[in-house]
N, C-alpha and C positions, 0 to 999 in steps of 0.2 A: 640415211634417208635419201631419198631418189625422186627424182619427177620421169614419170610414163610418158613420153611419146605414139601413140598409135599412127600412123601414117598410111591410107592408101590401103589398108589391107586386107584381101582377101585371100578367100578359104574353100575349095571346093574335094571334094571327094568323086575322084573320076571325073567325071562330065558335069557331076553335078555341083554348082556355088551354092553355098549356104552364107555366105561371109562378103556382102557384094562394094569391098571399098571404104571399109572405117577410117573412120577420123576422131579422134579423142584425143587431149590435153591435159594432163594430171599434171598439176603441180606438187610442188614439193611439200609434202604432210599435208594433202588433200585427204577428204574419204568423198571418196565417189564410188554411185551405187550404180551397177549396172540393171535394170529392170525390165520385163516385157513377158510375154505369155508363152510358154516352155514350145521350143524349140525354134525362137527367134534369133538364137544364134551365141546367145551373152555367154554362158559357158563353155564354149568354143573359144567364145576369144578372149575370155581370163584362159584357158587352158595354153591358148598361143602365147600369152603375158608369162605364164610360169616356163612353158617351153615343153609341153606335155603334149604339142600339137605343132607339126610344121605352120610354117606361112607358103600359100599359096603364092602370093606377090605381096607385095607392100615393105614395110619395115616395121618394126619394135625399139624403142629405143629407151636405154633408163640410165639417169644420170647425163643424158648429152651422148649415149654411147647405143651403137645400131649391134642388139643382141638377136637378130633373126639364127644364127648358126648356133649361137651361145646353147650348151647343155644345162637342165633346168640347177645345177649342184654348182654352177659358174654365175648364175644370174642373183644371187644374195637375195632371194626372196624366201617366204614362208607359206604354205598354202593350209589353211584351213576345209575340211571335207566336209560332207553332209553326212557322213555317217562315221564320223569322229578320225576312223584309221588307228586306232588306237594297236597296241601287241599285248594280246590278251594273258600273254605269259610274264610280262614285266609289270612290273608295280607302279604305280604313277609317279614315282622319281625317275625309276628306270629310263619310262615314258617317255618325259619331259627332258630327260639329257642323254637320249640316245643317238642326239644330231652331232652334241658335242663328242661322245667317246668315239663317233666314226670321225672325226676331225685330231682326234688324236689329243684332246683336251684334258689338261691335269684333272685328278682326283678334287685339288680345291677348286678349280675353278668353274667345274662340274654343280661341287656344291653351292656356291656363292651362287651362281646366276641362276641354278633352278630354284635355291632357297627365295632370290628377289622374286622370282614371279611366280613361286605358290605364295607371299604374301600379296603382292599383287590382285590378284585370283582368290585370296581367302581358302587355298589349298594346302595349309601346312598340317594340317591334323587328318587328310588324306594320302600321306607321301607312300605311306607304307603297305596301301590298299595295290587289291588288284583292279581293272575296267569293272569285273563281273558283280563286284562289291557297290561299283555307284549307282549313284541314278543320271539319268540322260542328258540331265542340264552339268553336273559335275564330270561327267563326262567328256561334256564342250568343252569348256573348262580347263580339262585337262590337256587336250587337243591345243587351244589357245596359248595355254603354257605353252607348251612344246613350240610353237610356233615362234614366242617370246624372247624362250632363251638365244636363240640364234642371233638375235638382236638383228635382223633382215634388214635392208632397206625398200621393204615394198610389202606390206600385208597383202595375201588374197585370198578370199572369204568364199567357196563356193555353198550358198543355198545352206548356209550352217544350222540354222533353227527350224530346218521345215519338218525335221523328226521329233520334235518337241510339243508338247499342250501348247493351248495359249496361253495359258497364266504364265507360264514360262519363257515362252518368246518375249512376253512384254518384258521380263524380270533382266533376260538376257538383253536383248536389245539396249536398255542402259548398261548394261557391264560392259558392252562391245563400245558402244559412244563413249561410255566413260575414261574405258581404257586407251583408246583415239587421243583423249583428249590427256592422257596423262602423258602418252609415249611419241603423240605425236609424227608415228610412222605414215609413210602415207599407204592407202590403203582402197585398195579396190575390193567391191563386195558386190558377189550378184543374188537377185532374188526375182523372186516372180511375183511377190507380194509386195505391192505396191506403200500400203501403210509401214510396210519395212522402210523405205524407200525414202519416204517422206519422213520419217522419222529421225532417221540417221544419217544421209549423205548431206556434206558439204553440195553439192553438184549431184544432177540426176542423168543418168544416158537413158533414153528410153529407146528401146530396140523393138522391130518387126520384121520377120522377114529376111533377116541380115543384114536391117540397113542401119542407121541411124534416123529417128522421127524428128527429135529436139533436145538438145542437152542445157540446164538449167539448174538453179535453183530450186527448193521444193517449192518452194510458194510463186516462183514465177511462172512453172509448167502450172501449177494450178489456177492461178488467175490469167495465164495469155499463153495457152497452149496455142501451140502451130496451126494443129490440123485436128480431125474430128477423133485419128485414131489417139492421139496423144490425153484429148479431152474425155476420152471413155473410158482410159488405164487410170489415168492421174486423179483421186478423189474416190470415195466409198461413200454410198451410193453412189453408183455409174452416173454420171450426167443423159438425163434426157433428152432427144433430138425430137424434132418437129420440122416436117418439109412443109414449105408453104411458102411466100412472097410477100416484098416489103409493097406495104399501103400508103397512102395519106390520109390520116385521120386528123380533120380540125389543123391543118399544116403541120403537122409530124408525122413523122416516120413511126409506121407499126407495121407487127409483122400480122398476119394475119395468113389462116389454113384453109383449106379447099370447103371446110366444114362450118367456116368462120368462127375459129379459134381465135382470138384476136392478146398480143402481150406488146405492151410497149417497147421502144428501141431506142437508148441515149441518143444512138448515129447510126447511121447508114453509109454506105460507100456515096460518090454522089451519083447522081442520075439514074438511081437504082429502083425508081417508082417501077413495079408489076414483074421485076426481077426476082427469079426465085431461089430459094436459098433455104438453107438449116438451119433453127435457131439452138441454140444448146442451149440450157439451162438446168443448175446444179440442186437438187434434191433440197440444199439447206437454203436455197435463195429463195424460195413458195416461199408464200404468205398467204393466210385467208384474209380479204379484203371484201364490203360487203359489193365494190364496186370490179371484181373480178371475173375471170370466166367461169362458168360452172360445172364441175368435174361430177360424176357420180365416185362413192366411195364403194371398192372394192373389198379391200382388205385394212384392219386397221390396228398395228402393233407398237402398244406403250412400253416404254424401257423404262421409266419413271421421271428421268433426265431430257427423255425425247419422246416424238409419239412418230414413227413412221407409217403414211398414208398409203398405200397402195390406191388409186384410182382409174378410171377409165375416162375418156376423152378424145374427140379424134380418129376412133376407131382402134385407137391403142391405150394399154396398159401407160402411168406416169408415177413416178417415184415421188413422192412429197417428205418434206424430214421437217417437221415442228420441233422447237422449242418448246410451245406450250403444248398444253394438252386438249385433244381434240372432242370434244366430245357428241361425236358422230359413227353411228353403225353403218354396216356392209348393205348399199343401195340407197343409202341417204346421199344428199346433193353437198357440196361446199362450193364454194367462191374461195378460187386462188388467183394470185396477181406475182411481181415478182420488180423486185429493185432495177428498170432500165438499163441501169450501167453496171450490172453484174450479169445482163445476159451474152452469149456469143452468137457472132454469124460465122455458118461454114459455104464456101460452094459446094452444091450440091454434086457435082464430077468430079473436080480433085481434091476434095475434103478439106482444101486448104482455109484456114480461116480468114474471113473478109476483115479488112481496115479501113475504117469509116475517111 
């Protein structure tokens, strides 16, 4: 095992940057996910981590040691594909120890280590199959093996479940954390699905653009994002924005819309009276309150567990996520409200979020 260094690093293609100056810290048997909306740059720069992509500037370093020249077969790491890479003419034993017989690895030791991680993986009653024979989740599977036996010091995961159902991402996603947690390697993983994200990293990088937004914990990006684009990636339902300016209501602070929208505000920055600003707030913070603003109902889908609102307000669409169940149709009125200190402010120019 190994701790990633990113340093400083950019990446461009001709004239053009796509990679403008990363900075990341991977500890040692970390999993950190790298996340953000496709072509922000995250697979680009696992690809510079494996060595499958110069560096434009910056450095790479794993273990304490600066691999920018390092060739990806010098760097002891393992890379996991999106569309498995599998050799459709070898059998999944084959598969899984064809890293070892190009290293020139006994016939036993071949068998021990891929034997350990088809138990591992639950892959011993498929050793003898070909890819063409599985289905797509044993497939990965087989893929992760292969990655396993190498015993790497560095997992990296590109986008490995996005060719799977859902019922199988979810199934997968613990076998991946579980495995983290058994083997302990550390491990970079990118996706562009966020509930991946939160589900499984140690640490989150959320990426735009080829920059870095905020790197976190799940649940810290989700309660005290940065800025507004971090606060609309992070959470499903997307967080709703409202532009409008803080008030004084009765000697508090509220925000209130051009339309006079009016939602209460724990805190305000100070001296912030007629200051205008964004308020975020998250789909699952609404409440119906009989002392709330009143939304008309647009759309209205029960999952059994939750009732999600679609309404109108403001002259825009607003996401609502109930616990209970709502029992109102499409043009009927409700009254929502929302817990003060679960709302956010952003500036309305640099997105960046306000601190009271």
């Amino acid at each position: 095992m190994a701790s990633v260094e990113i340093r400083d690093v950019v990446k461009a293609y001709g004239a053009t940057p796509v990679i403008h100056g990363v900075n990341v810290d991977i500890k040692d048997g970390e999993f950190v996910v790298l996340v953000g909306p496709s072509g922000c740059g995250k697979s680009t720069l696992l690809r510079m981590i494996a060595g499958l992509e110069n560096i434009t500037g910056g450095q790479i370093l794993m273990g304490g040691h600066v691999v920018n020249d390092a060739p990806p077969k010098e760097r002891n790491i393992a890379m996991v594909f999106q569309n498995y890479a599998l050799y459709p003419h070898m059998t999944v034993f084959d598969n899984m120890g064809f890293s070892l017989l190009l290293r020139k690895a006994g016939k036993a030791e071949i068998k021990q280590r891929v034997s350990r991680a088809a138990d591992i993986l639950g892959l011993k009653p498929l050793l003898g199959r070909y890819p063409r024979q599985l289905s797509g989740g044993q497939r990965q599977r087989v893929a992760m093996g292969r990655a396993i036996v190498r015993d790497p010091q560095v997992f990296l995961f590109d986008e490995p479940l996005s060719n799977l159902d859902a019922k199988l991402r979810v199934a997968m996603r613990t076998e991946i954390k579980e495995l983290h947690q058994r083997l302990k390697t550390t491990t970079v993983y990118v996706t562009h699905d966020q509930i991946e994200a939160m589900t499984m990293g140690d640490r989150i990088v959320v990426m735009h653009d080829g920059i870095v937004e905020q790197i976190g914990a799940p649940l810290d990006l989700y309660d005290h994002p940065a800025n507004m684009f971090v606060a609309a990636f992070i959470g499903s339902p997307a967080m709703n924005f409202f532009d409008g300016e803080i008030a004084n209501s009765d000697g508090k602070a509220v925000f209130k819309t051009a339309s006079g929208l009016t939602f209460p505000v724990a805190a305000a920055p100070a001296a912030s009276e007629g200051r205008p600003v964004v308020l975020g707030v998250r789909p699952e913070h609404f409440t119906t309150t009989p002392e709330g603003a009143a939304v008309s109902v647009s759309v209205v889908e029960p999952t059994g567990s939750e009732t999600l609102v679609v309404a109108h307000a403001d002259g825009r669409d607003l996401i609502c996520l109930f616990r209970d169940r709502i029992p109102r149709s499409p043009g009927e009125t409700i009254k929502i409200g929302c817990d003060p200190g679960l709302v956010h402010l952003f500036d309305p120019k640099s997105g960046k979020a306000l601190a009271a």
